[in-house]
C-alpha positions as CSV (number, residue, x, y, z in Angstrom):
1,X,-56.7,-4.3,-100.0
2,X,-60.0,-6.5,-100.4
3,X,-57.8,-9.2,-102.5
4,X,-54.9,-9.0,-99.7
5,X,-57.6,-9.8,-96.8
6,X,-59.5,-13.0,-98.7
7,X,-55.9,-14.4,-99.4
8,X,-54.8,-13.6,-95.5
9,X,-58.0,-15.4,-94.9
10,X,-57.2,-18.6,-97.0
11,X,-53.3,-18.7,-95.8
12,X,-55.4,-19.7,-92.7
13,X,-57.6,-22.2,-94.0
14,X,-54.6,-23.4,-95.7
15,X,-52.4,-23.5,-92.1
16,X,-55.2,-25.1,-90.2
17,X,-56.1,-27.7,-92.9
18,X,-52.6,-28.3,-93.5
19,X,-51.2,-29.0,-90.3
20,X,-54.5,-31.3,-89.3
21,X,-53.1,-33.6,-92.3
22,X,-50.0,-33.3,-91.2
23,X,-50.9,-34.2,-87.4
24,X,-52.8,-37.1,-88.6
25,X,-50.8,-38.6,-91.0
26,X,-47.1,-38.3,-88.7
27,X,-49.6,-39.7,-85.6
28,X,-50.3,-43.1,-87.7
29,X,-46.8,-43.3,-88.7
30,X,-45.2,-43.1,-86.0
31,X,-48.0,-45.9,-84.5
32,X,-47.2,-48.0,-87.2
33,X,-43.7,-47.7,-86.2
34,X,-44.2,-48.2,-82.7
35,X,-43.4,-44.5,-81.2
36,X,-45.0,-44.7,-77.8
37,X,-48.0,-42.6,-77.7
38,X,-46.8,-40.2,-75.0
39,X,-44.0,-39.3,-77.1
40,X,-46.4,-38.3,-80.2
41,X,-48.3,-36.3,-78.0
42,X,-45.5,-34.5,-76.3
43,X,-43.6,-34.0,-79.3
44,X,-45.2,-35.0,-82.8
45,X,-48.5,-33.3,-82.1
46,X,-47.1,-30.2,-80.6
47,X,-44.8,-29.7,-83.5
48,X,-47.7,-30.5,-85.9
49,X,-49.7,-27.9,-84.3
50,X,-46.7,-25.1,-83.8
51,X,-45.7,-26.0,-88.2
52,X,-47.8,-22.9,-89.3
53,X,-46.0,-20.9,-87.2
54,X,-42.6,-22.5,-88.7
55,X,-43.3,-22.1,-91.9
56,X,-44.1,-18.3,-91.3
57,X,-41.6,-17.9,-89.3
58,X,-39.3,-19.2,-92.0
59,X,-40.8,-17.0,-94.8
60,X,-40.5,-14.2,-92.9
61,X,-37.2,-14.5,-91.6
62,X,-35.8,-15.3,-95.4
63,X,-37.9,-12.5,-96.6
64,X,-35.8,-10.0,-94.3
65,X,-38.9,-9.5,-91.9
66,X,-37.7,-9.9,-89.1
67,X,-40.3,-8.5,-86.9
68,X,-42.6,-10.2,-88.1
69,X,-40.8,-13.6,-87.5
70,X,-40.0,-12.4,-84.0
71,X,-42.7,-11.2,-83.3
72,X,-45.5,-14.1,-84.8
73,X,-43.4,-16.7,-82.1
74,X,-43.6,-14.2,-79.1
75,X,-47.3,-13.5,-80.3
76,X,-48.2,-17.0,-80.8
77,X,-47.0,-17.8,-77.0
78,X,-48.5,-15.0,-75.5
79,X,-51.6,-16.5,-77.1
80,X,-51.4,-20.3,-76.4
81,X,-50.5,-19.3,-72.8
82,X,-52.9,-16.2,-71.6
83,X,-55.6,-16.8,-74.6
84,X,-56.2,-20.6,-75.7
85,X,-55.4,-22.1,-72.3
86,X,-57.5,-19.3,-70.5
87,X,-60.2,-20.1,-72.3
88,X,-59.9,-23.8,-71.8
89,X,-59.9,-23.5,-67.9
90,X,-62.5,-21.2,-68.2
91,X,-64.7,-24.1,-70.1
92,X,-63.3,-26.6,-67.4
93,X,-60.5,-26.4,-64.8
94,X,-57.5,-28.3,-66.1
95,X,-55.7,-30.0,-63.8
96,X,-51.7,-30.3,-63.9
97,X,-50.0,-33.4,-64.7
98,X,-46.6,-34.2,-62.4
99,X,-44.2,-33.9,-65.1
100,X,-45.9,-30.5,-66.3
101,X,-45.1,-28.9,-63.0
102,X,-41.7,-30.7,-62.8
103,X,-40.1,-30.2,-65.9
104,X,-42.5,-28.8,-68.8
105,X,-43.6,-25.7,-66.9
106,X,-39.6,-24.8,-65.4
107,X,-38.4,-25.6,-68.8
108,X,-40.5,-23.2,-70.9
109,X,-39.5,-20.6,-68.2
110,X,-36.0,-21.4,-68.4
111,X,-36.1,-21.0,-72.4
112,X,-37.6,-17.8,-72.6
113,X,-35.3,-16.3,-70.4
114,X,-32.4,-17.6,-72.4
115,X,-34.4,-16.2,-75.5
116,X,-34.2,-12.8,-73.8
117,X,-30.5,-13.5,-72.5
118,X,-30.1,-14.1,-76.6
119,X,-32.0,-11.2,-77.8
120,X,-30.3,-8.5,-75.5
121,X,-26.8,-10.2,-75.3
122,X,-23.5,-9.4,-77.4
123,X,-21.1,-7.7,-78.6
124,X,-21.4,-3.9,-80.4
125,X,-21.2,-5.9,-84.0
126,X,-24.0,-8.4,-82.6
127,X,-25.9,-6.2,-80.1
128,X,-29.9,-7.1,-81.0
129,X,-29.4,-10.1,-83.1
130,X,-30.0,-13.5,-82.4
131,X,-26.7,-15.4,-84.4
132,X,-26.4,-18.6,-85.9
133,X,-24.4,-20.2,-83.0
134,X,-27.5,-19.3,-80.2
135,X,-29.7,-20.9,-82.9
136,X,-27.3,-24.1,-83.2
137,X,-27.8,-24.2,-79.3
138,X,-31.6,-23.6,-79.6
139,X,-31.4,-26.3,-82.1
140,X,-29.5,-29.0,-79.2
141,X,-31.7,-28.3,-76.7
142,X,-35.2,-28.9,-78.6
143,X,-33.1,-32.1,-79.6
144,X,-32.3,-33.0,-75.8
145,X,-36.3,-31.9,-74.9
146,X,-37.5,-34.5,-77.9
147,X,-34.6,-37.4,-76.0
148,X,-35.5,-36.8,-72.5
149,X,-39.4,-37.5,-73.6
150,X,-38.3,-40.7,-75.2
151,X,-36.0,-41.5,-72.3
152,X,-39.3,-41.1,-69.9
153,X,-41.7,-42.5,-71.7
154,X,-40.3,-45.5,-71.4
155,X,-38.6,-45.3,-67.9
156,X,-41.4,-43.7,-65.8
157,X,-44.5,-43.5,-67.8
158,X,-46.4,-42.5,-65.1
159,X,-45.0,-39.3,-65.2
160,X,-47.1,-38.3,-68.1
161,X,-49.7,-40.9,-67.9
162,X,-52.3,-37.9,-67.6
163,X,-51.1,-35.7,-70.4
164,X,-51.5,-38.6,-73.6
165,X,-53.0,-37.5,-76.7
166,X,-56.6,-38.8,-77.7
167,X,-56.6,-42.3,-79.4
168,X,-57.0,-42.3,-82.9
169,X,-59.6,-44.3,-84.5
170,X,-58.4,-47.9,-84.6
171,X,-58.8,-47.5,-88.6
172,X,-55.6,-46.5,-88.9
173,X,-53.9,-45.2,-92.3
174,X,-51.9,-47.2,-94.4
175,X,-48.1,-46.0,-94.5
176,X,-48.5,-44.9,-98.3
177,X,-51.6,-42.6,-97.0
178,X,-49.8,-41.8,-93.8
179,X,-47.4,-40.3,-95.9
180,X,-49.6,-38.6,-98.2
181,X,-51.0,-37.0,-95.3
182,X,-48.1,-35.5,-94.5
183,X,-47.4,-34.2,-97.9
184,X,-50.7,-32.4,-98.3
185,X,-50.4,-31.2,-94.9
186,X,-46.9,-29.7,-95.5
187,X,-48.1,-28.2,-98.9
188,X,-51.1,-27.1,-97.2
189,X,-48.8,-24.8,-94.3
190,X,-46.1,-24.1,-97.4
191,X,-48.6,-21.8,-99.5
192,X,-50.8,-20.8,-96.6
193,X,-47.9,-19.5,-95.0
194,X,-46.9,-17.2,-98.3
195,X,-50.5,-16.3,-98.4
196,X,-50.8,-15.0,-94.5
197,X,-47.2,-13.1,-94.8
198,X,-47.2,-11.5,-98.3
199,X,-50.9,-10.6,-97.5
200,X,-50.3,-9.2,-93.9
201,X,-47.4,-7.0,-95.4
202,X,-49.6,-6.0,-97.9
203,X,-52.0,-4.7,-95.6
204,X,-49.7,-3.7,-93.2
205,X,-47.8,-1.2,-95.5
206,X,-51.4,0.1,-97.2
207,X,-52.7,0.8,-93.2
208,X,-49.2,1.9,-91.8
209,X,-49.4,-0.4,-89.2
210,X,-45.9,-1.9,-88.0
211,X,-44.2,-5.6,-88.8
212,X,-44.6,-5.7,-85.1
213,X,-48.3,-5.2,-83.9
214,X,-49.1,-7.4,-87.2
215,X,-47.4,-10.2,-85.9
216,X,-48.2,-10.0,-82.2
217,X,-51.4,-10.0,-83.4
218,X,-53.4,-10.8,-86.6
219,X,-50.6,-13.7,-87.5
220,X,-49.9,-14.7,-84.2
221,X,-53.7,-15.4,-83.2
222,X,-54.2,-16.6,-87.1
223,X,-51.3,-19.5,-86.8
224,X,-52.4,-20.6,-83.1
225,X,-55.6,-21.8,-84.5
226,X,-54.4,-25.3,-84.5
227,X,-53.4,-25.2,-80.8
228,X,-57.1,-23.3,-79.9
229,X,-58.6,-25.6,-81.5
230,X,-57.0,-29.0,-80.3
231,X,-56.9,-27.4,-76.9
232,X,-60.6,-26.6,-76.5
233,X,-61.5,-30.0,-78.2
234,X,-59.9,-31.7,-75.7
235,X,-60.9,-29.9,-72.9
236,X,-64.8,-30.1,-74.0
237,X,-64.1,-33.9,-74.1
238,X,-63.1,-34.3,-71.1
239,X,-59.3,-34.8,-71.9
240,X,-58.2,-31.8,-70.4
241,X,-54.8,-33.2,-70.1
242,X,-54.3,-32.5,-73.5
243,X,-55.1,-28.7,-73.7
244,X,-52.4,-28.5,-71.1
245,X,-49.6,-30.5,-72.8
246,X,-50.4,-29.3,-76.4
247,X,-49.9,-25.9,-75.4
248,X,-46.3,-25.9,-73.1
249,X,-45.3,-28.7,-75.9
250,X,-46.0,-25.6,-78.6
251,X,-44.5,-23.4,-76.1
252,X,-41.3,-24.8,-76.3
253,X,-41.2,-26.2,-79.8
254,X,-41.8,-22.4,-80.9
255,X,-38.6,-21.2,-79.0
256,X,-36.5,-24.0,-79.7
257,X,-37.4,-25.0,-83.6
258,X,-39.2,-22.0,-84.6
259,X,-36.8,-19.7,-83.7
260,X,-33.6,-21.9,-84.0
261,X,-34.3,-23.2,-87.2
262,X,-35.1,-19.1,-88.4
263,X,-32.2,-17.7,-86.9
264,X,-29.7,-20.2,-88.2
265,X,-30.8,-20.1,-92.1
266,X,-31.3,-15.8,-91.3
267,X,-29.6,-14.4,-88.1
268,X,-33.2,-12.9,-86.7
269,X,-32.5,-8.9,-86.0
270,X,-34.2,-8.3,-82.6
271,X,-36.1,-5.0,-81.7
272,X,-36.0,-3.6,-78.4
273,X,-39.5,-2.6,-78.8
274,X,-40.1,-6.5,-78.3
275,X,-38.6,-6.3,-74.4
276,X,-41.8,-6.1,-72.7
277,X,-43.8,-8.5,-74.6
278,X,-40.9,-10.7,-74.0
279,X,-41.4,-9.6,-70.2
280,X,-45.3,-10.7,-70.0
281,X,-44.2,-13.8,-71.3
282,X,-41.9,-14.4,-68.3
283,X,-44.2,-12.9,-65.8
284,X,-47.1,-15.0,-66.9
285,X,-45.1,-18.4,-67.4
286,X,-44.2,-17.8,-64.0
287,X,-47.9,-17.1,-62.9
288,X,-48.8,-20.9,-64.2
289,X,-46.3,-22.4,-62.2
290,X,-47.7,-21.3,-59.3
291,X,-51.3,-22.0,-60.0
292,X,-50.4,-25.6,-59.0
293,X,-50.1,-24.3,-55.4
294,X,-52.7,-21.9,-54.9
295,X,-56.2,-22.2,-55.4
296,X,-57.3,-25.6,-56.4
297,X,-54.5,-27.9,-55.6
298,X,-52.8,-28.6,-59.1
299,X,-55.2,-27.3,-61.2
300,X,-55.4,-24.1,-63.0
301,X,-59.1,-22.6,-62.3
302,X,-61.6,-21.2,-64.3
303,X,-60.4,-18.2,-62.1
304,X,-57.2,-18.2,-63.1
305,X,-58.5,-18.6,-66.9
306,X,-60.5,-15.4,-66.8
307,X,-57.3,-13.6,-65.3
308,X,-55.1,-14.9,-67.7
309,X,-58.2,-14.0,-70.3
310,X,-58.0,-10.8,-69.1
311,X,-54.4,-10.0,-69.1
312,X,-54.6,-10.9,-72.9
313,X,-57.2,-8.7,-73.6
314,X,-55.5,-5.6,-72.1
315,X,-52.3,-6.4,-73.7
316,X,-54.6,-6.4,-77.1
317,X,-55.4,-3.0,-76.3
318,X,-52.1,-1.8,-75.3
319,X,-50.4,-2.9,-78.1
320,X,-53.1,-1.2,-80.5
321,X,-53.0,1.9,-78.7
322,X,-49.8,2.2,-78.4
323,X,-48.4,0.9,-81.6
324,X,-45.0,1.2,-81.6
């Protein structure tokens, strides 16, 4: 029991180390290369940031867990949305950015009601699965998102001007380290992702707590670390642009990649079980798009932080007391 916890806890270190390598070393490549800066933020950084939940994800899926798969990508929204970006207004009221309430907040909407469309839909054969084919699509549309960026970024920058990511020192890394960055970083989120899921089963079977509450909780909070921590960074420098774009960029990138990518190598088995965490998830992406309009014109409050806070916390209890 005591070994499976310190090697939970190092799969963490590992996932948090690893993807800051891997953040740093794709943001000076893509520099070197010329990538405009709002696209690295939008896209590079918030895939960066969502690899640990890839990569367990992925194990888990392969592994035949598919509750824990399914349930560390609902988790880790739940999180970044009621939990890390709470907090962050709570430090400092973040205000909204035009394309966020445009297009980034709709969208993640949008995509985690087709998730729920996926997970409920089909035939008596495919009733509760999401297949291959609604991974493919997944798979297109995080393709289109990661177009439609580079397509604005260089026709209407302003759109975004508010939401780019903090400038690296001017020191940049050579390509050759660049790259070695990225290898570290992706070694770093390979073995601490076997560490956090062969460890949380391990614990999980011993305590005869359920694939479920595990990943909606201990992994999901454990591979949102990156976002928590960018996101309140940011926001206590000021840039609290950032905290917003980081976390709907993780958002989506955990629906469309995460979940494409895992259901197309392992069709994911979905649980019923899952339909009203799937539902908070809705109901509260729907609560941030109006926060734009109430309140503080286009800014979520430290109000709204501590209900979203709130909400979290009472879900935490929920799904503890009620583990299903």
């Amino acid at each position: 029991m005591f070994t499976n916890i310190i090697l939970v806890l190092i799969g963490f270190i590992l996932l948090v180390k690893g993807a800051d390598f891997l953040v740093d070393g794709a943001s000076n490549l893509a520099k070197k290369f010329n990538i405009p800066q709002i696209v690295i933020g939008l896209t590079i950084v918030a895939i960066g940031t969502s690899m640990p939940e890839l990569v367990v994800s992925l194990n888990s899926a392969t592994n035949g867990y598919s509750d824990l798969s399914l349930g560390n990508v609902i988790g880790s929204n739940l999180v970044n949305l009621l939990l890390i970006l709470g907090v962050c207004a709570i430090i400092k009221p973040l205000p909204f950015t035009k394309g966020s309430i445009k297009f980034e907040i709709p969208f993640s909407i949008a995509i985690t009601v087709l998730l729920f469309f996926f997970c409920i839909n089909g035939s008596n054969d495919t009733q509760n699965i999401i297949t291959r084919p609604e991974g493919i699509f997944l798979i297109i549309l995080c393709i289109l998102f990661i177009l439609y960026n580079f397509r604005v970024s260089k026709q209407s920058k302003e759109l975004y001007e508010d939401n780019l990511p903090a400038q690296i020192n001017e020191n940049e890394f050579s390509i050759l380290k660049s790259l070695g960055f990225i290898l570290i970083g992706i070694l770093g989120l390979k073995f601490g992702g076997d560490f956090v899921v062969n460890g949380s089963i391990a614990i999980a079977t011993i305590l005869g707590i359920s694939e479920k509450l595990i990943g909606l909780t201990i992994v999901a909070i454990g591979t949102s670390l990156p976002e928590l921590f960018t996101s309140i960074v940011a926001t206590r420098k000021g840039e609290t642009d950032i905290a917003i774009g980081n976390i709907l960029g993780s958002q989506i990138f955990n629906i469309l990649l995460i979940l494409g990518i895992s259901s197309i190598i392992c069709p994911i088995h979905y649980s019923v079980s899952y339909n009203k965490d799937l539902i908070l998830l809705i109901i509260s992406s729907g609560l941030l798009a109006l926060y734009p309009f109430i309140g503080m014109k286009n800014h979520i409050t430290r109000g709204n932080g501590i209900l979203f806070v709130s909400i979290y916390i009472i879900y935490l209890i929920t799904l503890i007391a009620f583990d299903a």
